[in-house]
MARMI-907929 format. One record per residue (C-alpha): x, y, z; residue in one letter; residue number from 0. Coordinates in Angstrom, 3 decimals, m for minus. Layout:
residues N
<r x="X" y="Y" z="Z" aa="A" i="NUM"/>
...
This chain:
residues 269
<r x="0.000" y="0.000" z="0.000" aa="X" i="0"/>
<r x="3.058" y="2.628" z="0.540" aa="X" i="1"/>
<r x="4.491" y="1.809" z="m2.498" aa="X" i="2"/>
<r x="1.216" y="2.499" z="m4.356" aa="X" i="3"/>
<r x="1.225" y="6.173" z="m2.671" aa="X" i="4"/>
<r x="4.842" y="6.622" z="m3.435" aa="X" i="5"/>
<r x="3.677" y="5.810" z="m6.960" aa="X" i="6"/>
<r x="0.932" y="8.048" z="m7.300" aa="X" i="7"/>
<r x="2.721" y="10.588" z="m6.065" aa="X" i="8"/>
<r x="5.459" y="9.902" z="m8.744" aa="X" i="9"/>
<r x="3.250" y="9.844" z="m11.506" aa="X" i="10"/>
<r x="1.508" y="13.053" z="m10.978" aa="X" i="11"/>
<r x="2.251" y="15.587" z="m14.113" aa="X" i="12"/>
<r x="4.187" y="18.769" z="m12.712" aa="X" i="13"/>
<r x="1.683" y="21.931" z="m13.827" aa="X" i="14"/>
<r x="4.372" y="24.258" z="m14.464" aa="X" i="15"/>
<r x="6.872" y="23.034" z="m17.812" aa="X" i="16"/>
<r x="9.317" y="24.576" z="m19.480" aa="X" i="17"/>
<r x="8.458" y="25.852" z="m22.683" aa="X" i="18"/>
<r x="9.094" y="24.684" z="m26.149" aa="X" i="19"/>
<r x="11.807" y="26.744" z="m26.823" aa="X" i="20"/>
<r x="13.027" y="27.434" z="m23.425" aa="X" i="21"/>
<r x="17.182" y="27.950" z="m23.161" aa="X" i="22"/>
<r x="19.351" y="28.641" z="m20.255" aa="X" i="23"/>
<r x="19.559" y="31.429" z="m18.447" aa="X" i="24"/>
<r x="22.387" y="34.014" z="m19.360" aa="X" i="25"/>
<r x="23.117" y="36.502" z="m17.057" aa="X" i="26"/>
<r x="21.680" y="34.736" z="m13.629" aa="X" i="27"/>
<r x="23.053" y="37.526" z="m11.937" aa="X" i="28"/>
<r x="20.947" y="40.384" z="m13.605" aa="X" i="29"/>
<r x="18.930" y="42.540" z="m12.117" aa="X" i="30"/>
<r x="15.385" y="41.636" z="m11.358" aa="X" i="31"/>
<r x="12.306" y="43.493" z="m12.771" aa="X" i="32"/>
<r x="8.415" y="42.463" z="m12.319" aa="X" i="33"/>
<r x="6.723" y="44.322" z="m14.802" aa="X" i="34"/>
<r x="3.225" y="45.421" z="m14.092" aa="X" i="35"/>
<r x="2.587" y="41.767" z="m12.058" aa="X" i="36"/>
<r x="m0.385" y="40.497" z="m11.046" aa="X" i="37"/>
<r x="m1.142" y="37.188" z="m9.499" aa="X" i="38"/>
<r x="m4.914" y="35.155" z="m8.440" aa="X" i="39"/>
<r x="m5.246" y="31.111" z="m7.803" aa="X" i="40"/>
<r x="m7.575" y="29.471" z="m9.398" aa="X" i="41"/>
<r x="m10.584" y="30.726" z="m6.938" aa="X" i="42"/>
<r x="m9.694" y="34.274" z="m8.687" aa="X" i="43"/>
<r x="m8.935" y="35.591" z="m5.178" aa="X" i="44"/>
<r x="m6.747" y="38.392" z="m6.164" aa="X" i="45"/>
<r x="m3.000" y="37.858" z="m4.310" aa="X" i="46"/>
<r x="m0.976" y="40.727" z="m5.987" aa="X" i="47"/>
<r x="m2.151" y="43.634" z="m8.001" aa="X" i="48"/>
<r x="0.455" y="45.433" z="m10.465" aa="X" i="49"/>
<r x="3.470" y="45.059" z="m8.832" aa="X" i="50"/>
<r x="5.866" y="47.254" z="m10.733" aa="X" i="51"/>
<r x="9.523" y="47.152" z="m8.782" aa="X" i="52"/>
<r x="13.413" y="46.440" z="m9.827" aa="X" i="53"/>
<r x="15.893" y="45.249" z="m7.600" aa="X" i="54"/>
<r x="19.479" y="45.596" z="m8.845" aa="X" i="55"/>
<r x="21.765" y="42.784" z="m9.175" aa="X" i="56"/>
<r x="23.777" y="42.176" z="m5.821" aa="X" i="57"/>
<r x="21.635" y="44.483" z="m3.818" aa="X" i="58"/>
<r x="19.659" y="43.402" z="m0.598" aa="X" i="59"/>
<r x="15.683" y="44.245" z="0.102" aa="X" i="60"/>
<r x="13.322" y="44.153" z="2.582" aa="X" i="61"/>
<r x="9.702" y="42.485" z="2.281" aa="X" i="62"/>
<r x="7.901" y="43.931" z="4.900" aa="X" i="63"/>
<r x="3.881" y="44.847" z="5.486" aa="X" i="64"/>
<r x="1.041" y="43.094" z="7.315" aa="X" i="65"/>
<r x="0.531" y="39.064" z="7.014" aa="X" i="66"/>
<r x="m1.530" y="38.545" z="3.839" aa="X" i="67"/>
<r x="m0.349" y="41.210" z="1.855" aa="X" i="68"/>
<r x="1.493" y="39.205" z="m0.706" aa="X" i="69"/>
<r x="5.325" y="38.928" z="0.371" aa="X" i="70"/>
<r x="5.980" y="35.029" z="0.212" aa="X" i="71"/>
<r x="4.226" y="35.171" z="m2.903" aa="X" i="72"/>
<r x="6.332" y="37.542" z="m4.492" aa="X" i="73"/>
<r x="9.305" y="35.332" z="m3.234" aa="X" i="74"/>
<r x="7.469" y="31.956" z="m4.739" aa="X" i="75"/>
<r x="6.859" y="33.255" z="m8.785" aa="X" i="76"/>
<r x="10.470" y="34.196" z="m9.273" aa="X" i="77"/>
<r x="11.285" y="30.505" z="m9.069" aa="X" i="78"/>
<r x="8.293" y="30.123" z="m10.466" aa="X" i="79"/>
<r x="6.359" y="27.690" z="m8.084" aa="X" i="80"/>
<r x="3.410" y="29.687" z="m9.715" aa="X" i="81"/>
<r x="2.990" y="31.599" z="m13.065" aa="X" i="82"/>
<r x="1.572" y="35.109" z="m12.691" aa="X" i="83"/>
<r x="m1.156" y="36.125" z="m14.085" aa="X" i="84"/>
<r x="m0.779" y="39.120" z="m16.068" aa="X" i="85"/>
<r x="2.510" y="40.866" z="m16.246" aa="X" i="86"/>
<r x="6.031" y="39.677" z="m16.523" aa="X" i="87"/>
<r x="9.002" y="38.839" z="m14.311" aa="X" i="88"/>
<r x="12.772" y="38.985" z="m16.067" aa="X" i="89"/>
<r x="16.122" y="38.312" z="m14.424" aa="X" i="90"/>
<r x="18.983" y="39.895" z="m16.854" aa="X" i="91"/>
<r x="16.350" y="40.992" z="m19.067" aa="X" i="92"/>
<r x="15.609" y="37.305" z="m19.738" aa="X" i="93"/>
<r x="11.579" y="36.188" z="m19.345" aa="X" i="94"/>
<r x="11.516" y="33.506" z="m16.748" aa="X" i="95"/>
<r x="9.146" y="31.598" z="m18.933" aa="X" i="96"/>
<r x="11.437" y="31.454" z="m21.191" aa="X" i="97"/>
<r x="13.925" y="30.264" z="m18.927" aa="X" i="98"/>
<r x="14.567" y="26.264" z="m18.431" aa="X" i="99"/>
<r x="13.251" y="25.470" z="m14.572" aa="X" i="100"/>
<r x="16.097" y="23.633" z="m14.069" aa="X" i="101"/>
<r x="18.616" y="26.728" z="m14.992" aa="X" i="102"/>
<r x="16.258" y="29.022" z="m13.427" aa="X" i="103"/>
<r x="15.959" y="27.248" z="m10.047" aa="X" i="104"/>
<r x="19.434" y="26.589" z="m10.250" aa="X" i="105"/>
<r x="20.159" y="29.976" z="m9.746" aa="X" i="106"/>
<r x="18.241" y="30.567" z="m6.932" aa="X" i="107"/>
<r x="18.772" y="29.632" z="m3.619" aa="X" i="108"/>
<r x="15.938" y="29.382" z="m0.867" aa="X" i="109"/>
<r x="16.094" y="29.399" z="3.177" aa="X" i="110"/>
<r x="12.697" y="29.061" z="4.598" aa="X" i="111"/>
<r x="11.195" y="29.450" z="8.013" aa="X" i="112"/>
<r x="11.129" y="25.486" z="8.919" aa="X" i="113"/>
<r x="14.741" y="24.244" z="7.485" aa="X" i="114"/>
<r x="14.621" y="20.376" z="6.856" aa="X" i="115"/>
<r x="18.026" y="18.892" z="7.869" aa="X" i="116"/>
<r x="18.525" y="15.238" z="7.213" aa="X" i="117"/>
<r x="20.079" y="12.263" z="9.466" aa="X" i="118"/>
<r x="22.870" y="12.818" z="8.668" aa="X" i="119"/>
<r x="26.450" y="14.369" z="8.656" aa="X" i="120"/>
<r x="26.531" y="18.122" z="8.591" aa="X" i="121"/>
<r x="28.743" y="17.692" z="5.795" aa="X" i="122"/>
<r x="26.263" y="15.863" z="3.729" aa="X" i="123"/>
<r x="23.376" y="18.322" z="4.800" aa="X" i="124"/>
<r x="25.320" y="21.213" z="3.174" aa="X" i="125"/>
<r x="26.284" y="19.137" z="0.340" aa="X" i="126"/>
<r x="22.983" y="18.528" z="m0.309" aa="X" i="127"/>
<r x="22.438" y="21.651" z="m2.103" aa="X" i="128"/>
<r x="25.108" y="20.618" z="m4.367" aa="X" i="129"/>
<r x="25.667" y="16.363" z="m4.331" aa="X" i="130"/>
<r x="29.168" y="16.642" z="m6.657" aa="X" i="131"/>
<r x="30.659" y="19.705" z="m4.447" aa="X" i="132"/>
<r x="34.594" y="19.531" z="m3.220" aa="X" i="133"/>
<r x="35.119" y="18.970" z="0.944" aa="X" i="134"/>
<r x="36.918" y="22.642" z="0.078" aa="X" i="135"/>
<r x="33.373" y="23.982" z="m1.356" aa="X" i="136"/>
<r x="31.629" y="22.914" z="0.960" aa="X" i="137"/>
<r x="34.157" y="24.569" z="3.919" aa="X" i="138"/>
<r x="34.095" y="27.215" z="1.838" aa="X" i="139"/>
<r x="30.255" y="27.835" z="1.726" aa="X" i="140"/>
<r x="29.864" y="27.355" z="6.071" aa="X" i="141"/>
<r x="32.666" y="30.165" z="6.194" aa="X" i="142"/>
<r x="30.188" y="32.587" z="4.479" aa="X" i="143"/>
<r x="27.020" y="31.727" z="6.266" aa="X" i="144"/>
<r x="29.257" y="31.712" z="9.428" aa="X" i="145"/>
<r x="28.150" y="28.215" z="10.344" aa="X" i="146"/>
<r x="32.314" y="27.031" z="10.120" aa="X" i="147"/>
<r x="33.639" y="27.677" z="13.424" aa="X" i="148"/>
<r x="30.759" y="26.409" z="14.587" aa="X" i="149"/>
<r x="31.248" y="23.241" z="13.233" aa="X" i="150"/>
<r x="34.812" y="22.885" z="14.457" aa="X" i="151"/>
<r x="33.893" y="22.847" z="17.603" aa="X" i="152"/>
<r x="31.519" y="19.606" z="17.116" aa="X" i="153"/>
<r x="33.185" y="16.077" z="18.275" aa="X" i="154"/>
<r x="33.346" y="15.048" z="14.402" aa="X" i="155"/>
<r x="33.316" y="18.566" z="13.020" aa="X" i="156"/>
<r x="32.146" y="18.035" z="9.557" aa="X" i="157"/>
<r x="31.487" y="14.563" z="9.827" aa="X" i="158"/>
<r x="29.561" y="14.993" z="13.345" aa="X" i="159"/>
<r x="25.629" y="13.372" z="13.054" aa="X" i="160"/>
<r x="23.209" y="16.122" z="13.257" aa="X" i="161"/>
<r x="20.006" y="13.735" z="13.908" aa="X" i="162"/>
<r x="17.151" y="13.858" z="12.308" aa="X" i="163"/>
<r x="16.087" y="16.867" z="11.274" aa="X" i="164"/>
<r x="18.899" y="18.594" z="13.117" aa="X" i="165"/>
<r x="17.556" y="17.935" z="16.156" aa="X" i="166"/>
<r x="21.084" y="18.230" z="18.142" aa="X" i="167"/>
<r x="21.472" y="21.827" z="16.515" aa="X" i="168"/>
<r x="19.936" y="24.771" z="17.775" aa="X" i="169"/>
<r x="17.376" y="26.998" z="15.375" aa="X" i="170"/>
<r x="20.005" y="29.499" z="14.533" aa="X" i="171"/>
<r x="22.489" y="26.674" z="13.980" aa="X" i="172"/>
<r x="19.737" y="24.429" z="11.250" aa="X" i="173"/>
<r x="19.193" y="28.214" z="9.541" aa="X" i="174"/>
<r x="22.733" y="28.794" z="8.471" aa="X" i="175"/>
<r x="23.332" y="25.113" z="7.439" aa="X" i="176"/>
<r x="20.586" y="26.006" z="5.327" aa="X" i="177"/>
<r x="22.014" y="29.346" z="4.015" aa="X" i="178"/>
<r x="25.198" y="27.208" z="3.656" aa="X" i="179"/>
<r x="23.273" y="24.826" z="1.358" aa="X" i="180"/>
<r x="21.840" y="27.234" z="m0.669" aa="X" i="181"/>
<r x="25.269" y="29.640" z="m1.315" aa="X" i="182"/>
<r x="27.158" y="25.783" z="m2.064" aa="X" i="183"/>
<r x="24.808" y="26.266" z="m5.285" aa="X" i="184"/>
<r x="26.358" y="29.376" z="m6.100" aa="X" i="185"/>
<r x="23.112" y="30.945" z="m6.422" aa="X" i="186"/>
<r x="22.787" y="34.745" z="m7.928" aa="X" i="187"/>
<r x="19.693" y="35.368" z="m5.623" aa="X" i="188"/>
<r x="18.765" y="34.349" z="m2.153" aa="X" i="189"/>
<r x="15.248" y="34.485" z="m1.307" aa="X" i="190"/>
<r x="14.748" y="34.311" z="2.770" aa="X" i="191"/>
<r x="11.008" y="33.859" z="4.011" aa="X" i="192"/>
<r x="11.006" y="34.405" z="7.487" aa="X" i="193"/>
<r x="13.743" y="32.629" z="8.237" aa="X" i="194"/>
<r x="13.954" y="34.340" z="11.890" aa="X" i="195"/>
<r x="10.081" y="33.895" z="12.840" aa="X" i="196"/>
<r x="10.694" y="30.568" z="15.168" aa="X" i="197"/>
<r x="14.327" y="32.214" z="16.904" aa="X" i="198"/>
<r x="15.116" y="34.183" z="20.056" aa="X" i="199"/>
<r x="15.642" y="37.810" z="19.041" aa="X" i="200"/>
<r x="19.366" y="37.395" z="20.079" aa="X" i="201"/>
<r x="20.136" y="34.384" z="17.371" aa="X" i="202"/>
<r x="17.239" y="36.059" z="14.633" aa="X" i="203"/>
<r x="19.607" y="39.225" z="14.456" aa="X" i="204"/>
<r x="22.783" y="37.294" z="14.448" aa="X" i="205"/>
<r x="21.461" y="35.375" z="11.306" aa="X" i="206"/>
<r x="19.362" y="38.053" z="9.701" aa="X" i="207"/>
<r x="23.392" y="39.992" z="10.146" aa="X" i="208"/>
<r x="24.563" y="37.041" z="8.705" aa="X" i="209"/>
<r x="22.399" y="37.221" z="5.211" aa="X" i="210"/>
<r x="23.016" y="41.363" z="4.520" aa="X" i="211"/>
<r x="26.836" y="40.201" z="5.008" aa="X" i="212"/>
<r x="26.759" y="38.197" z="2.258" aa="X" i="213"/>
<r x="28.330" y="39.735" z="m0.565" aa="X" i="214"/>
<r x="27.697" y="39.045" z="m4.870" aa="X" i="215"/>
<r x="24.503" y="37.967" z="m4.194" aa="X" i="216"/>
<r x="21.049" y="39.795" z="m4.775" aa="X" i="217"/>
<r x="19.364" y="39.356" z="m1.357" aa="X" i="218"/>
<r x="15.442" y="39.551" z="m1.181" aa="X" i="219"/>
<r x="14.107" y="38.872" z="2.603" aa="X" i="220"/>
<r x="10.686" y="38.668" z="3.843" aa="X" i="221"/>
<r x="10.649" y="39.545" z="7.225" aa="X" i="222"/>
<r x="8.262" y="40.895" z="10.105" aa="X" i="223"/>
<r x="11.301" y="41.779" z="12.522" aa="X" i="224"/>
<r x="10.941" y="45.638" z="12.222" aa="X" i="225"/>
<r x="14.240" y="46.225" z="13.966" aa="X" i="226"/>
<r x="15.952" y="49.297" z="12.728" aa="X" i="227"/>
<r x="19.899" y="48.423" z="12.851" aa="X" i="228"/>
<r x="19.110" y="45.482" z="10.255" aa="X" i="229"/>
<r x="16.045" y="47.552" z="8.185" aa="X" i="230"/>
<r x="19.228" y="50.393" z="8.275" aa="X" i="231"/>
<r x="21.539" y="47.816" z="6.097" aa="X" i="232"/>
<r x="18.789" y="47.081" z="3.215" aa="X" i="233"/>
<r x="19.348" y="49.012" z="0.148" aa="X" i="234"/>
<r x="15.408" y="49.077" z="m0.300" aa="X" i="235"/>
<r x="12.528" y="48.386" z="1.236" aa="X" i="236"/>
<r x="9.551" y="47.085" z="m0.118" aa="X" i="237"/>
<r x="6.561" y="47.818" z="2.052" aa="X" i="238"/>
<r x="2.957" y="45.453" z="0.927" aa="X" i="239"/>
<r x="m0.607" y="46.223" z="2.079" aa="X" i="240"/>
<r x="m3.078" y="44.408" z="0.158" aa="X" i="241"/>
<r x="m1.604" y="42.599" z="m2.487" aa="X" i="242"/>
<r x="0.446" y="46.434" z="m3.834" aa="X" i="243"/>
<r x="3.234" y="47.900" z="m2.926" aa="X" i="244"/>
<r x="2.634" y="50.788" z="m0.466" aa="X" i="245"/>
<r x="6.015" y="52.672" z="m0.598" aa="X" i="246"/>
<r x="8.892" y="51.874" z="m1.268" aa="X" i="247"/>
<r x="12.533" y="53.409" z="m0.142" aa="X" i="248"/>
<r x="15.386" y="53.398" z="1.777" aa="X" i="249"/>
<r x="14.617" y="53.058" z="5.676" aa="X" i="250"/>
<r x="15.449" y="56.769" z="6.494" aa="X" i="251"/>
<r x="13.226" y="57.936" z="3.254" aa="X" i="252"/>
<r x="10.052" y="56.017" z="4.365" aa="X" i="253"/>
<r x="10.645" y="57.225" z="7.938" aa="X" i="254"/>
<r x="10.647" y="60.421" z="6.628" aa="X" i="255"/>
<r x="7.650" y="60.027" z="5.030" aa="X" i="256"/>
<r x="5.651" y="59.376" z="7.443" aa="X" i="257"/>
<r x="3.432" y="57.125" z="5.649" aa="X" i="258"/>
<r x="2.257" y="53.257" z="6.283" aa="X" i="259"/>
<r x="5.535" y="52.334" z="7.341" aa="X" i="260"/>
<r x="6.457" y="54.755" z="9.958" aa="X" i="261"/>
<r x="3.165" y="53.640" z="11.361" aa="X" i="262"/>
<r x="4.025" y="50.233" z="11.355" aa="X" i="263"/>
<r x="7.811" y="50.469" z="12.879" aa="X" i="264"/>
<r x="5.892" y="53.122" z="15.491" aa="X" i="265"/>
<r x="3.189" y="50.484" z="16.750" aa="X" i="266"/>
<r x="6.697" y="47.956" z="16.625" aa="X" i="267"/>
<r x="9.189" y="49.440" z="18.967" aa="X" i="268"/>
């Protein structure tokens, strides 16, 4: 009886397929542009509503607004685990219909909220995001997410067993074996969905520190931690209400204008 799940499960046709022509990507690290986006699921509930924004290539943003006002979604069509509705998305000026999924997503790394670590050795968790890598790669990847010295310290280091799903790490610990995963791709873009929600405030700013640190990589962050030395360090801030983007700025322009934002990070502190 499993193995007929496991086969149904198997056999199910993917929705989303490259398209006939589709190529490789060819500048992965481009900037990013949605063009007039708009995005509904199939009970026409409207999700986003002509979202219109650019993020240049190596920068870091900030998703930030009320829950329900489209952030992870924005985050999920640029790998496209949906296709938008109207509008278009383009990474180097390249459609990402266009785009093989396999070259798109290859490009993009993801670290979500609840980070799945395997029963296994840390060394295979990080490898994970990248089966062939080097033992130097993948030393090389825990040195940016700041996982390495870390690891040294373990009774195996590299090789120690982490349990299953990381259960003998802390939360802060399973989030940057994830970032450490996701940079071992050499990914152009980093998407982070609230990868701080489930951590003490101490460990969520050491981590959230972590990701602006990073460096050659376009860095787009949803996040409800309205904490102004880390919303200081984004080059932009995208602020949601409703499925549109509200305003939109650097942290000291949308304090100054005293808008939807200021009343958020007011009500926050």
């Amino acid at each position: 009886s499993g193995f007929i799940r496991y086969q149904a499960i198997i056999d199910i046709e993917p929705e989303i397929t490259d398209c006939v022509d589709a190529v490789d990507m060819k500048h992965p690290d481009g900037d990013i542009c949605y063009h007039d986006v708009s995005f509904s699921y199939e009970d026409n509930e409207i999700v986003l509503n002509n979202i219109d924004f650019t993020i240049k290539s190596g920068k870091s943003v900030a998703l930030v607004g009320p829950s329900g006002g489209g952030k992870t979604t924005i985050c999920s069509l640029l790998p496209r685990f949906y296709d938008i509705t109207d509008g278009s998305i383009t990474i180097g000026g390249q459609n990402i219909k266009n785009i093989k999924l396999e070259s798109l997503r290859n490009s993009i790394g993801i670290v979500q909220q609840d980070v799945y670590l395997f029963g296994a050795s840390v060394k295979e968790n990080i490898a994970y995001g990248k089966p062939d890598a080097t033992f130097d790669e993948i030393v090389e990847a825990a040195k940016k997410a700041n996982i390495h010295d870390f690891i040294m310290t373990l009774p195996d280091g590299y090789d120690t067993f982490v349990g299953e799903r990381g259960t003998r790490l802390s939360g802060g610990q399973k989030q940057r074996i994830s970032i450490a995963r996701s940079l071992l791709k050499k990914s152009s873009v980093l998407l982070a969905d609230e990868v701080t929600a489930a951590l003490d405030a101490q460990t969520a700013h050491r981590v959230s520190s972590d990701i602006l640190d990073l460096q050659g990589i376009t860095r787009i962050v949803v996040t409800h931690t309205l904490e102004e030395s880390l919303l200081r360090r984004y080059d932009k801030i995208f602020v949601l209400r409703g499925g549109r983007i509200e305003e939109a700025g650097s942290f000291a322009d949308l304090m100054a204008n005293k808008g939807y934002f200021y009343a958020l990070f007011t009500v926050a502190q």
